[in-house]
PDB file of N, CA, C and O in Angstrom:
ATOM      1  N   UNK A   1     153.339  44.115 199.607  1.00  0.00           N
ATOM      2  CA  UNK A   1     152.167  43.753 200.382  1.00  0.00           C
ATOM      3  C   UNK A   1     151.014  43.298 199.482  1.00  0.00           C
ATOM      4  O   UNK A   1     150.502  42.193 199.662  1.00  0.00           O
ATOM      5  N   UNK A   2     150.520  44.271 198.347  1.00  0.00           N
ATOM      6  CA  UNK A   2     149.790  43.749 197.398  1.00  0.00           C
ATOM      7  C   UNK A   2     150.006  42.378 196.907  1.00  0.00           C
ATOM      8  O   UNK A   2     149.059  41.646 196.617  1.00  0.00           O
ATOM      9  N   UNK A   3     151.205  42.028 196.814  1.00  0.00           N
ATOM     10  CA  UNK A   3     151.761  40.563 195.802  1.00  0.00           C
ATOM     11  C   UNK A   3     151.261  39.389 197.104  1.00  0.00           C
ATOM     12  O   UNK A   3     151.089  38.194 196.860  1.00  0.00           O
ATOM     13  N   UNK A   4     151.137  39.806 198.038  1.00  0.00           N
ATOM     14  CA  UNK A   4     150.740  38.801 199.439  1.00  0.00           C
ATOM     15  C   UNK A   4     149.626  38.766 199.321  1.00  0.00           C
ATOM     16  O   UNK A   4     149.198  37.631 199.110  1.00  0.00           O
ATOM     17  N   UNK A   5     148.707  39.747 199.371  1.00  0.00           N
ATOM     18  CA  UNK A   5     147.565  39.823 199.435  1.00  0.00           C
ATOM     19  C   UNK A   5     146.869  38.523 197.972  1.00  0.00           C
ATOM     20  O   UNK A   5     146.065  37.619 198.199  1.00  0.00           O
ATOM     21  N   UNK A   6     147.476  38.839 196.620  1.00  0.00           N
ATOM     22  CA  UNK A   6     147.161  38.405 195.850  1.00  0.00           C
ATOM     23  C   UNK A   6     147.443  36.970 195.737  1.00  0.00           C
ATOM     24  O   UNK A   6     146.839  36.256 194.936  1.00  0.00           O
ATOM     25  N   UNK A   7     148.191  36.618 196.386  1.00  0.00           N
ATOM     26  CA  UNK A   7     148.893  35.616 196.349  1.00  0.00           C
ATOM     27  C   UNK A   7     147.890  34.273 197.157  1.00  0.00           C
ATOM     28  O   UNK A   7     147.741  33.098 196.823  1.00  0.00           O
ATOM     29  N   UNK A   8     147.167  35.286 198.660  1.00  0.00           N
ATOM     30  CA  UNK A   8     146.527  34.489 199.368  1.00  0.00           C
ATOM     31  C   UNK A   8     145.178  34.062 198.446  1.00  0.00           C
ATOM     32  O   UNK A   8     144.676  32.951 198.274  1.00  0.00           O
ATOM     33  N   UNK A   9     144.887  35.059 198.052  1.00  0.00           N
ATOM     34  CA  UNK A   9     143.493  35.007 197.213  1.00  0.00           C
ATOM     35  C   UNK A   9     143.509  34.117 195.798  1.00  0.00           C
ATOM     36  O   UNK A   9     142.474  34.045 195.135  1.00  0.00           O
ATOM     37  N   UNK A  10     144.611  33.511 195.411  1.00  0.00           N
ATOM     38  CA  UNK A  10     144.316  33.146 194.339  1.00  0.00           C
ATOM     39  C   UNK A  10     144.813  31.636 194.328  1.00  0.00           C
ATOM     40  O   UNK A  10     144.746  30.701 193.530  1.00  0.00           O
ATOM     41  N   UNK A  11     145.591  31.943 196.183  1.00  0.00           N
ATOM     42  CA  UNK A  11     145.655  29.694 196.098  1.00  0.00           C
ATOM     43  C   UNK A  11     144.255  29.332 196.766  1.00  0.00           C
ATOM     44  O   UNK A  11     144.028  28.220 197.244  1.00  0.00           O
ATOM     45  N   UNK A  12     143.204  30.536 196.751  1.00  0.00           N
ATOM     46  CA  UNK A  12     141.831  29.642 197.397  1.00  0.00           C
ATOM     47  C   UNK A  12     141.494  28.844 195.769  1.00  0.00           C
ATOM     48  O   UNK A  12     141.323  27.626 195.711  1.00  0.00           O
ATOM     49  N   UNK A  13     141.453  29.470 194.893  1.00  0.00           N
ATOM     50  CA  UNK A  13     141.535  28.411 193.522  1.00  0.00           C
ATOM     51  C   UNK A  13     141.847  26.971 193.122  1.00  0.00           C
ATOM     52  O   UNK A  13     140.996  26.231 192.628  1.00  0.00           O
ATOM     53  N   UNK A  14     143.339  26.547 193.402  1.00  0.00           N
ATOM     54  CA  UNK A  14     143.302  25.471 193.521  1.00  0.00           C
ATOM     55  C   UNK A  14     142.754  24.782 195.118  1.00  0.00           C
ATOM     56  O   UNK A  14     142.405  23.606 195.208  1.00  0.00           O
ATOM     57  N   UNK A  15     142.758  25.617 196.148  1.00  0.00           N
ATOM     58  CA  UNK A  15     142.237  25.032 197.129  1.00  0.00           C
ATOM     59  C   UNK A  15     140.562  24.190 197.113  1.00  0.00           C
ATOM     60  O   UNK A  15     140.295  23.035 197.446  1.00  0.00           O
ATOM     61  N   UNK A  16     139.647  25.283 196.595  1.00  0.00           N
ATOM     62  CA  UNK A  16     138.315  24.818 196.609  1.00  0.00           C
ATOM     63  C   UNK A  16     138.694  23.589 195.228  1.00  0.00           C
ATOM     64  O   UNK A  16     138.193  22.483 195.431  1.00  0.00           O
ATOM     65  N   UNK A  17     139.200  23.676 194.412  1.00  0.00           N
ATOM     66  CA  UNK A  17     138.934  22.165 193.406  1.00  0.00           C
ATOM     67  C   UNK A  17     139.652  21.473 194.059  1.00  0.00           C
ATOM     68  O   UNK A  17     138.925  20.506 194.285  1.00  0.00           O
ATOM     69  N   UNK A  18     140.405  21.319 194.439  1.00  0.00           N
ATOM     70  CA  UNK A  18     141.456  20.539 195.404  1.00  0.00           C
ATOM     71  C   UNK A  18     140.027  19.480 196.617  1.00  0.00           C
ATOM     72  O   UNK A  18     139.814  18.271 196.706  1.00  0.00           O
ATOM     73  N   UNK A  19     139.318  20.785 197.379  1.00  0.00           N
ATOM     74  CA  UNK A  19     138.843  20.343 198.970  1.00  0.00           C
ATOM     75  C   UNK A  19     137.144  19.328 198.124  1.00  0.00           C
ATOM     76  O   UNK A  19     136.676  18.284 198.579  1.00  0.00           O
ATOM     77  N   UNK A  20     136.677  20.000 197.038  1.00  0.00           N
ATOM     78  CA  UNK A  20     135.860  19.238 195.994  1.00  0.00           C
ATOM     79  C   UNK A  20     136.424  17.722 195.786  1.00  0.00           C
ATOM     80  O   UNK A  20     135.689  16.745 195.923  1.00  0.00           O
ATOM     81  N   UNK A  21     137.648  17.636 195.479  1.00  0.00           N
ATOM     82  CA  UNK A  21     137.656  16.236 195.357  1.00  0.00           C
ATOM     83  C   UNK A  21     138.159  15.569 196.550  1.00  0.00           C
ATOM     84  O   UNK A  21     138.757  14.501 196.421  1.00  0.00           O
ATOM     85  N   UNK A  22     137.993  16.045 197.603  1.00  0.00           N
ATOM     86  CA  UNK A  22     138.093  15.005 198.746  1.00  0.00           C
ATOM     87  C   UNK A  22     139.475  15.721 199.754  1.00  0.00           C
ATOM     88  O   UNK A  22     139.582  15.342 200.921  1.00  0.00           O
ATOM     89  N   UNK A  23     140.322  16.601 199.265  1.00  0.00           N
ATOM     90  CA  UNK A  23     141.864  16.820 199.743  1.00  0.00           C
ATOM     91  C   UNK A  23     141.377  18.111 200.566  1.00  0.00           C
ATOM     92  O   UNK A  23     140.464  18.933 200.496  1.00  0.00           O
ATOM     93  N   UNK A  24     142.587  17.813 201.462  1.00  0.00           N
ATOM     94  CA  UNK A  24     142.676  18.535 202.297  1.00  0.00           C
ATOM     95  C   UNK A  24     142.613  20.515 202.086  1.00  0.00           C
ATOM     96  O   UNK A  24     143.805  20.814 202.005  1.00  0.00           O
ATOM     97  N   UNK A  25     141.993  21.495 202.005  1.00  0.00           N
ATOM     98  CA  UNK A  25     141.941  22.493 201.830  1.00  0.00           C
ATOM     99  C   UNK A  25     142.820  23.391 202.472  1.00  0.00           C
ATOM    100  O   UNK A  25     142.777  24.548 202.054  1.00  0.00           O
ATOM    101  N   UNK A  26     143.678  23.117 203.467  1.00  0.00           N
ATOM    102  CA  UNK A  26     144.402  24.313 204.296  1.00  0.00           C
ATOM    103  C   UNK A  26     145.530  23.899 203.262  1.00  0.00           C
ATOM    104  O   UNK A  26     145.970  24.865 202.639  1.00  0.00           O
ATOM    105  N   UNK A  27     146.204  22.435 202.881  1.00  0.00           N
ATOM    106  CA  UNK A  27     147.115  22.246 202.421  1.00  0.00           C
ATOM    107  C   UNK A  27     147.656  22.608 200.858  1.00  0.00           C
ATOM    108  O   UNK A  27     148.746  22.795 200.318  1.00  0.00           O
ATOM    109  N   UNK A  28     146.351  22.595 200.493  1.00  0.00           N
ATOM    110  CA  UNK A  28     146.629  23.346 198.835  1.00  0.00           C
ATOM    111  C   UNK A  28     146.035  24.257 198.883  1.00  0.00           C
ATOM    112  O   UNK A  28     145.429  24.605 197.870  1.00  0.00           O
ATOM    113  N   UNK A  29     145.952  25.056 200.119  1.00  0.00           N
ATOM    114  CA  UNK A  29     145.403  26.664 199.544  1.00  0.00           C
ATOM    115  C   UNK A  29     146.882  27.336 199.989  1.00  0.00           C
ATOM    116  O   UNK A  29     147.123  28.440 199.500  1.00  0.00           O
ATOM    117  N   UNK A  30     148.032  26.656 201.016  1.00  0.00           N
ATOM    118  CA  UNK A  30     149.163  26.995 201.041  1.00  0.00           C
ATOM    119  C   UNK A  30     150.188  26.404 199.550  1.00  0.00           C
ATOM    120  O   UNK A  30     151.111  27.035 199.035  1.00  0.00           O
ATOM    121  N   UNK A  31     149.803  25.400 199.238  1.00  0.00           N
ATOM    122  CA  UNK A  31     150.387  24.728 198.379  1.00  0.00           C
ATOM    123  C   UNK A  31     150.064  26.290 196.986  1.00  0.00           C
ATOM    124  O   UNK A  31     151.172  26.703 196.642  1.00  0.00           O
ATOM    125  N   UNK A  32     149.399  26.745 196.570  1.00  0.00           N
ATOM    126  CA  UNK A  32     147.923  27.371 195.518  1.00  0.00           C
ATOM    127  C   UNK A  32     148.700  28.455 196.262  1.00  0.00           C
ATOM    128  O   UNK A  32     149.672  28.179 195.559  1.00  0.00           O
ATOM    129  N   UNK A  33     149.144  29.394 197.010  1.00  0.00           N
ATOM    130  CA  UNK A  33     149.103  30.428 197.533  1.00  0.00           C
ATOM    131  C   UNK A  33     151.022  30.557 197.111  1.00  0.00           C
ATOM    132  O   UNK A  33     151.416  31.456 196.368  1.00  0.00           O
ATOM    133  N   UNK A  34     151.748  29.786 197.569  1.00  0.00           N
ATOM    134  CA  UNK A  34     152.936  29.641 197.015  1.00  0.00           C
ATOM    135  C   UNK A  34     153.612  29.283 195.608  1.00  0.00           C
ATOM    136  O   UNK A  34     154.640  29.815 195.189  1.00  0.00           O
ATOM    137  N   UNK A  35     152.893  28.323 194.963  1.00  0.00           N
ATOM    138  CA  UNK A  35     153.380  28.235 193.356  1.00  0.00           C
ATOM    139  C   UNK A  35     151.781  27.613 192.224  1.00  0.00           C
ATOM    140  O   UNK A  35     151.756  26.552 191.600  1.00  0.00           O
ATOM    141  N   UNK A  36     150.902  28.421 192.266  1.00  0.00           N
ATOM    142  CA  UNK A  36     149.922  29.168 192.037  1.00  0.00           C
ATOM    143  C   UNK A  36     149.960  28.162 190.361  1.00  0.00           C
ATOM    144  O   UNK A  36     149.179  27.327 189.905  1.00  0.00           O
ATOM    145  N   UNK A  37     151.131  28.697 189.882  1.00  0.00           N
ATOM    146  CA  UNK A  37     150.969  28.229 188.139  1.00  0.00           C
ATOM    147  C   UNK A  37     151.125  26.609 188.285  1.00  0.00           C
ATOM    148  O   UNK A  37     150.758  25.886 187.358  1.00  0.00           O
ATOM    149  N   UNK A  38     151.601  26.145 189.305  1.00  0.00           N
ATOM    150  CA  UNK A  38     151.652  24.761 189.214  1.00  0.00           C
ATOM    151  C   UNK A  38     150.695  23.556 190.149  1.00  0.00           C
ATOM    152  O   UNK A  38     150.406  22.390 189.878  1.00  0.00           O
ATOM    153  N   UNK A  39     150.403  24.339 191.228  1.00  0.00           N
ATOM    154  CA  UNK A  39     149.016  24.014 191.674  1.00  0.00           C
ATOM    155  C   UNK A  39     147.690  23.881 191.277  1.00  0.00           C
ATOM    156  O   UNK A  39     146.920  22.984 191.619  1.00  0.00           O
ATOM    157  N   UNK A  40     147.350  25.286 190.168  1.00  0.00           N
ATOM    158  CA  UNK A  40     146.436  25.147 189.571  1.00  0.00           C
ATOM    159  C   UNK A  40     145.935  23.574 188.297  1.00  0.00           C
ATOM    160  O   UNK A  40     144.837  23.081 188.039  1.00  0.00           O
ATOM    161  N   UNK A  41     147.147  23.290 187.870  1.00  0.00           N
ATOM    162  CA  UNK A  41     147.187  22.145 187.069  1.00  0.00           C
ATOM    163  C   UNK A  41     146.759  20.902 188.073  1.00  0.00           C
ATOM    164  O   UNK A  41     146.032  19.914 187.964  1.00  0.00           O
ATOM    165  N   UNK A  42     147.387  21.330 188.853  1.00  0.00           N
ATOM    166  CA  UNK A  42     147.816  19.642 189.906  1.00  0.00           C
ATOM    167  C   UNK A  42     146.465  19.639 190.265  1.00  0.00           C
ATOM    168  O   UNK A  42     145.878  18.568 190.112  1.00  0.00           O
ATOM    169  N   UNK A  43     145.854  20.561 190.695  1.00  0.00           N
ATOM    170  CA  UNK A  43     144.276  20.372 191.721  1.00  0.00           C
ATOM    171  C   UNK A  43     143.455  19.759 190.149  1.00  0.00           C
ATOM    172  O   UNK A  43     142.847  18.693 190.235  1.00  0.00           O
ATOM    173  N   UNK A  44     143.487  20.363 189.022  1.00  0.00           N
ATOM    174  CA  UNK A  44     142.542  19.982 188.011  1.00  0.00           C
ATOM    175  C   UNK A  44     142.656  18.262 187.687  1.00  0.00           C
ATOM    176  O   UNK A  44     141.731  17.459 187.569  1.00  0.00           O
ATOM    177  N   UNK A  45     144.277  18.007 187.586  1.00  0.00           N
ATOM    178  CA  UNK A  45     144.842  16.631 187.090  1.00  0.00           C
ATOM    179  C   UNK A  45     144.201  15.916 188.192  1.00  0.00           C
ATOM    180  O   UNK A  45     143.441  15.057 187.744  1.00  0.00           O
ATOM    181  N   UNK A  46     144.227  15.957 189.540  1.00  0.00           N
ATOM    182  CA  UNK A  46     144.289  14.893 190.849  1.00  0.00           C
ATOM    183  C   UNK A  46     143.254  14.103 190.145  1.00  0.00           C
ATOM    184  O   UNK A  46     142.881  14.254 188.982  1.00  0.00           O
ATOM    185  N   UNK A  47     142.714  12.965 191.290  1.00  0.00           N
ATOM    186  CA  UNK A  47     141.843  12.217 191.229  1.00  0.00           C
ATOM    187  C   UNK A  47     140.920  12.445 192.601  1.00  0.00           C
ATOM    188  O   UNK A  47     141.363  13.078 193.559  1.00  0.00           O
ATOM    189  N   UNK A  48     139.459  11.800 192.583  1.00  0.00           N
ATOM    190  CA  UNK A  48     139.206  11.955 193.743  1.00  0.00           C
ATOM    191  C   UNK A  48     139.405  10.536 194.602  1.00  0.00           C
ATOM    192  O   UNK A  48     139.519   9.340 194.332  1.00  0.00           O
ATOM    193  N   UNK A  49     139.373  11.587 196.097  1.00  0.00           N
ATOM    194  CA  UNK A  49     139.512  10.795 196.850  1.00  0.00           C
ATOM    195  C   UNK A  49     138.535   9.981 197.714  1.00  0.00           C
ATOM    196  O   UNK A  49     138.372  10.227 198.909  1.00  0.00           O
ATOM    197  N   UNK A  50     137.817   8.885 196.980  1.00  0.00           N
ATOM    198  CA  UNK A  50     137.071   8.043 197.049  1.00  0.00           C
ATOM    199  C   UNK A  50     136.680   7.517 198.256  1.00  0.00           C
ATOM    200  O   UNK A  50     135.498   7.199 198.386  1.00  0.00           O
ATOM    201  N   UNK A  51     137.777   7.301 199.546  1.00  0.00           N
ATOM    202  CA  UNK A  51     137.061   7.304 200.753  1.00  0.00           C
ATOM    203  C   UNK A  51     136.938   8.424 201.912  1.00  0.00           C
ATOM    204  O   UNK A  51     136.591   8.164 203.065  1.00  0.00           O
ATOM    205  N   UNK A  52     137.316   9.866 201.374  1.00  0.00           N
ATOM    206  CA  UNK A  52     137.239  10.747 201.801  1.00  0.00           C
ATOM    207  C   UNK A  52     136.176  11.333 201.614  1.00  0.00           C
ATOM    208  O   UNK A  52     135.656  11.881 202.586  1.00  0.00           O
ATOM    209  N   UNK A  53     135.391  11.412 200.034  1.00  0.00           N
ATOM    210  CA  UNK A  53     134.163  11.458 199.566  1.00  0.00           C
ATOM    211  C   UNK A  53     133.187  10.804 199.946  1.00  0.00           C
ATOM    212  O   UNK A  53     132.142  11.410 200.183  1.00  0.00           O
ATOM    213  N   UNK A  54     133.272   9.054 200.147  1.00  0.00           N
ATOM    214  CA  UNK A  54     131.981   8.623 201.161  1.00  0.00           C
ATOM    215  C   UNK A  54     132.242   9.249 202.535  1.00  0.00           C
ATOM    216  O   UNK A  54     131.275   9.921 202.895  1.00  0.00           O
ATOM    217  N   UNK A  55     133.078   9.236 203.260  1.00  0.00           N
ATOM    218  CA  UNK A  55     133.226   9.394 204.470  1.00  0.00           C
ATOM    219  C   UNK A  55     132.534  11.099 204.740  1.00  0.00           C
ATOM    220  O   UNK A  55     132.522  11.771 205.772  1.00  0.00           O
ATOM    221  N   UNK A  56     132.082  11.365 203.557  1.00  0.00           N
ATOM    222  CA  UNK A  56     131.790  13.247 203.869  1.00  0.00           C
ATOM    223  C   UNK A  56     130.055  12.941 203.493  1.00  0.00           C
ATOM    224  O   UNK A  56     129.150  13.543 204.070  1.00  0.00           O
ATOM    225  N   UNK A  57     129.845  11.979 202.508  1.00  0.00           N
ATOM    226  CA  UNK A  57     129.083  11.560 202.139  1.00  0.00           C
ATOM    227  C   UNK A  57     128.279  10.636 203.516  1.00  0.00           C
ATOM    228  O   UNK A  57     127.176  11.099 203.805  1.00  0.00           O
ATOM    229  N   UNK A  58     128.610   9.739 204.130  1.00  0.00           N
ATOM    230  CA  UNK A  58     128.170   9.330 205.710  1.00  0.00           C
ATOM    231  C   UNK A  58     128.065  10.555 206.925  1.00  0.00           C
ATOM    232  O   UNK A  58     127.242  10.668 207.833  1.00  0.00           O
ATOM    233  N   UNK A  59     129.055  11.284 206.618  1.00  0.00           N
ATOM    234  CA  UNK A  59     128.584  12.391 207.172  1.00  0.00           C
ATOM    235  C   UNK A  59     127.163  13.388 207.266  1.00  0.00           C
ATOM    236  O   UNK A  59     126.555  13.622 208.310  1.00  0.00           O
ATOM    237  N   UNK A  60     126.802  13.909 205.888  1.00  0.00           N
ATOM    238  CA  UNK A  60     125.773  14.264 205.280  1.00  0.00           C
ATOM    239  C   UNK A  60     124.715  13.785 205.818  1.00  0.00           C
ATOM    240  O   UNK A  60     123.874  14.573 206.252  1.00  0.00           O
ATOM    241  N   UNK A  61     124.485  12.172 205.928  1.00  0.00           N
ATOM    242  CA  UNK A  61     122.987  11.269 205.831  1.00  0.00           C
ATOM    243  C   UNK A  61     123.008  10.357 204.699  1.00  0.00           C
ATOM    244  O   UNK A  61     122.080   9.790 204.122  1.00  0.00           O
ATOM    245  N   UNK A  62     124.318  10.335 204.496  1.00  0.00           N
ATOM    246  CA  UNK A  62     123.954   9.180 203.211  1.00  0.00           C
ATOM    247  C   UNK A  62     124.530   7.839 203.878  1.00  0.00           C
ATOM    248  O   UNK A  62     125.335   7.818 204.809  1.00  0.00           O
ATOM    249  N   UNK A  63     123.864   6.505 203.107  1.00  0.00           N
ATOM    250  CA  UNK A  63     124.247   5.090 203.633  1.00  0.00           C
ATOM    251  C   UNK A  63     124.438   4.492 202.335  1.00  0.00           C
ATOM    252  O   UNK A  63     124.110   5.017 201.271  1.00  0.00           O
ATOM    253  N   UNK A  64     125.111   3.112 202.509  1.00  0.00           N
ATOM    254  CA  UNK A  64     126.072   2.807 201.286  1.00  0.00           C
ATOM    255  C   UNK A  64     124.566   1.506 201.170  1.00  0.00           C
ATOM    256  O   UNK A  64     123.871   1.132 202.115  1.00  0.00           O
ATOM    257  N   UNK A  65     124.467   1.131 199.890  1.00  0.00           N
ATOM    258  CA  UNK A  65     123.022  -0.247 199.488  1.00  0.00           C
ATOM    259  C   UNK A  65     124.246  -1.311 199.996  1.00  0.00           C
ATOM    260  O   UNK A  65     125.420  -1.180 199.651  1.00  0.00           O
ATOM    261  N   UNK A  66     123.910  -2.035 200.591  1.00  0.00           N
ATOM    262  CA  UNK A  66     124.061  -3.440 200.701  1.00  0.00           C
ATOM    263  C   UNK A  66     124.175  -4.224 199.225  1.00  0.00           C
ATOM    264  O   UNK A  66     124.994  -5.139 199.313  1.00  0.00           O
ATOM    265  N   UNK A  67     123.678  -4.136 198.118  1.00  0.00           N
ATOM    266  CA  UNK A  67     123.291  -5.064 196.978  1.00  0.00           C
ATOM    267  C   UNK A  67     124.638  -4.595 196.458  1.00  0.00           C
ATOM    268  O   UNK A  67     125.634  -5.317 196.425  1.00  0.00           O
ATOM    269  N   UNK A  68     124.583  -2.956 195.934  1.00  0.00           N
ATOM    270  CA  UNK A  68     125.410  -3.020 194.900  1.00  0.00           C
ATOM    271  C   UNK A  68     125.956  -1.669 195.632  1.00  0.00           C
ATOM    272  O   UNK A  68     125.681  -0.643 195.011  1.00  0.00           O
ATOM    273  N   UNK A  69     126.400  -1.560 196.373  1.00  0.00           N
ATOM    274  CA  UNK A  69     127.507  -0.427 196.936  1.00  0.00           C
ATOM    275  C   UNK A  69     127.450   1.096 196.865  1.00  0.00           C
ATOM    276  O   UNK A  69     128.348   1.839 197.260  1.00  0.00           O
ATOM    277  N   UNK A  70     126.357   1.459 196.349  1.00  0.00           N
ATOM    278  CA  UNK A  70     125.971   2.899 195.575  1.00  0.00           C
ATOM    279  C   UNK A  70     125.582   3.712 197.017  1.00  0.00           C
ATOM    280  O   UNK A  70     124.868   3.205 197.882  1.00  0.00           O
ATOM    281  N   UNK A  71     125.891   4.411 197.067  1.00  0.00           N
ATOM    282  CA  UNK A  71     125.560   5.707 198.137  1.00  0.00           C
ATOM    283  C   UNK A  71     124.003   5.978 198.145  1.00  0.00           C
ATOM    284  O   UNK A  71     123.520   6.083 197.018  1.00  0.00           O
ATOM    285  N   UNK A  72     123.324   6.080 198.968  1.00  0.00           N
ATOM    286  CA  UNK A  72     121.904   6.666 198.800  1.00  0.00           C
ATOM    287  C   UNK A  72     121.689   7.406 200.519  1.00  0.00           C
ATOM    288  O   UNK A  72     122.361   7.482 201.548  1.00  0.00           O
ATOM    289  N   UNK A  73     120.245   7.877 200.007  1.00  0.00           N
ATOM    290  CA  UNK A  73     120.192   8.454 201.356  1.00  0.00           C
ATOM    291  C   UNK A  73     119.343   7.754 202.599  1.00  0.00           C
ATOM    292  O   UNK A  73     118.437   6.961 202.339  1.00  0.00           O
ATOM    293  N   UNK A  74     119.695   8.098 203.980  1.00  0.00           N
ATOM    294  CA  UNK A  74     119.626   6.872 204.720  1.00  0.00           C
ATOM    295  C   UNK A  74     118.104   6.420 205.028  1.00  0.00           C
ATOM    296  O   UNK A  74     117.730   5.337 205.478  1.00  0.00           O
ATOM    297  N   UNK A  75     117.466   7.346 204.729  1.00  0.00           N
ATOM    298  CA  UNK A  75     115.948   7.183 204.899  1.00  0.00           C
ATOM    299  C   UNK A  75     115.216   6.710 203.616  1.00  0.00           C
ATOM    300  O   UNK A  75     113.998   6.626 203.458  1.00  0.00           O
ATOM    301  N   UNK A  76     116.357   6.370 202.588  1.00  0.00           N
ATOM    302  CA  UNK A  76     115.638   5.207 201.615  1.00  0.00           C
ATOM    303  C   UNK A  76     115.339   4.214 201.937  1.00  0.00           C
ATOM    304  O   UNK A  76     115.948   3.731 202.892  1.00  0.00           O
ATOM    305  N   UNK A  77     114.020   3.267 201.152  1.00  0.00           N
ATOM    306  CA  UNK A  77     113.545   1.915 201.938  1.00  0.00           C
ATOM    307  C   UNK A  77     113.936   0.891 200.698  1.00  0.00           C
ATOM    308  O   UNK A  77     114.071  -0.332 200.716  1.00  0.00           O
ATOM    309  N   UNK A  78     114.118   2.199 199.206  1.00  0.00           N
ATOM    310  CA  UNK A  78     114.844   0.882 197.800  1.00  0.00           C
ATOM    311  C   UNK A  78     115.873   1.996 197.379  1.00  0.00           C
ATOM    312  O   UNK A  78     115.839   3.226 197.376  1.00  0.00           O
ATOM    313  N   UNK A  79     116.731   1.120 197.052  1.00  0.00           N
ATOM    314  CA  UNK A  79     117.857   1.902 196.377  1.00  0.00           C
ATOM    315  C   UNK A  79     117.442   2.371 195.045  1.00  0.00           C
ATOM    316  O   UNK A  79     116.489   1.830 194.485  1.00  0.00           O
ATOM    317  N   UNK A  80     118.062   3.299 194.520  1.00  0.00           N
ATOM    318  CA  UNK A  80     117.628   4.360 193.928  1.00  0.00           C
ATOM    319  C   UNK A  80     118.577   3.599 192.174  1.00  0.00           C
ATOM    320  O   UNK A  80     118.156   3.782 191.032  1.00  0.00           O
ATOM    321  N   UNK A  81     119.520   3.006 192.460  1.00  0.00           N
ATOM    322  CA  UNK A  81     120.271   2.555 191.382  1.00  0.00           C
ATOM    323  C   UNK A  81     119.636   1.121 190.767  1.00  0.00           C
ATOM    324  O   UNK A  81     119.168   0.893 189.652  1.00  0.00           O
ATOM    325  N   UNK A  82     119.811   0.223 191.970  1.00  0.00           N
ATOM    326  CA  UNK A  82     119.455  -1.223 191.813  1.00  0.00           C
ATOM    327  C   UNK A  82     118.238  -1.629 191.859  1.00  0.00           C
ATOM    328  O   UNK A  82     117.810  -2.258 190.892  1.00  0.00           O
ATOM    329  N   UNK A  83     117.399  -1.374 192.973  1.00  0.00           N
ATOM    330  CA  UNK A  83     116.040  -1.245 193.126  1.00  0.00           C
ATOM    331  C   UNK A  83     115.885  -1.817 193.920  1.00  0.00           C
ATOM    332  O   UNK A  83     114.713  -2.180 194.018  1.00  0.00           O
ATOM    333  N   UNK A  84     116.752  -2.274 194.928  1.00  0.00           N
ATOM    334  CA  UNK A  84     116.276  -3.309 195.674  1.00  0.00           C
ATOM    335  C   UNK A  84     115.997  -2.775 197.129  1.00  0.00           C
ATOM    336  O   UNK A  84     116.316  -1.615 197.390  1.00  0.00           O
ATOM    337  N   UNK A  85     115.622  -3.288 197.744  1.00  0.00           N
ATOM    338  CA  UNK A  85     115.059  -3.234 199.287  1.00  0.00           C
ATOM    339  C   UNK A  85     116.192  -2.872 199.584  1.00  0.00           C
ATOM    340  O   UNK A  85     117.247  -3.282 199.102  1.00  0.00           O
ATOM    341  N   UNK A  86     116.018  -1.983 200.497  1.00  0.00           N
ATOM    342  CA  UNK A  86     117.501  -1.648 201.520  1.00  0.00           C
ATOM    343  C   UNK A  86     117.121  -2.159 202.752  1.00  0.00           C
ATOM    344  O   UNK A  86     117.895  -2.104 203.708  1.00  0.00           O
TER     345      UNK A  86
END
């Protein structure tokens, strides 16, 4: 029962770096909860997931600049990178 217990608690590890870069969290905290020594690598190696990240990012209040594509927030009137009028 202990080895279960421990087991759940230590695929939240690769889960939260995993759900950080954009991936799904129920799936690698089962993934992290079952083979633990090899999950942990995989969540560090991944990449992020770039339209999962804006899309959490549009979520938030952020809007993408028109000029040069950079994320800002939506109640900017100049982008914060380029400078230009939004």
């Amino acid at each position: 029962m202990e080895i279960l217990i421990i087991a759940v608690l230590i695929g939240l590890i690769p889960a939260s770096i995993a759900r950080s870069k954009g991936y799904s969290f129920l799936g690698w905290w089962l993934y992290g909860a079952a083979l633990f020594i090899v999950a942990l690598p995989h969540s560090l190696l991944i990449r992020e997931d770039k339209s999962s990240v804006e899309a959490n990012a549009v979520k938030s209040g952020m809007k993408k600049c028109g000029h040069c594509a950079e994320m800002i927030k939506a109640e900017a009137k100049i982008c914060r990178y380029c400078h230009q009028a939004v």
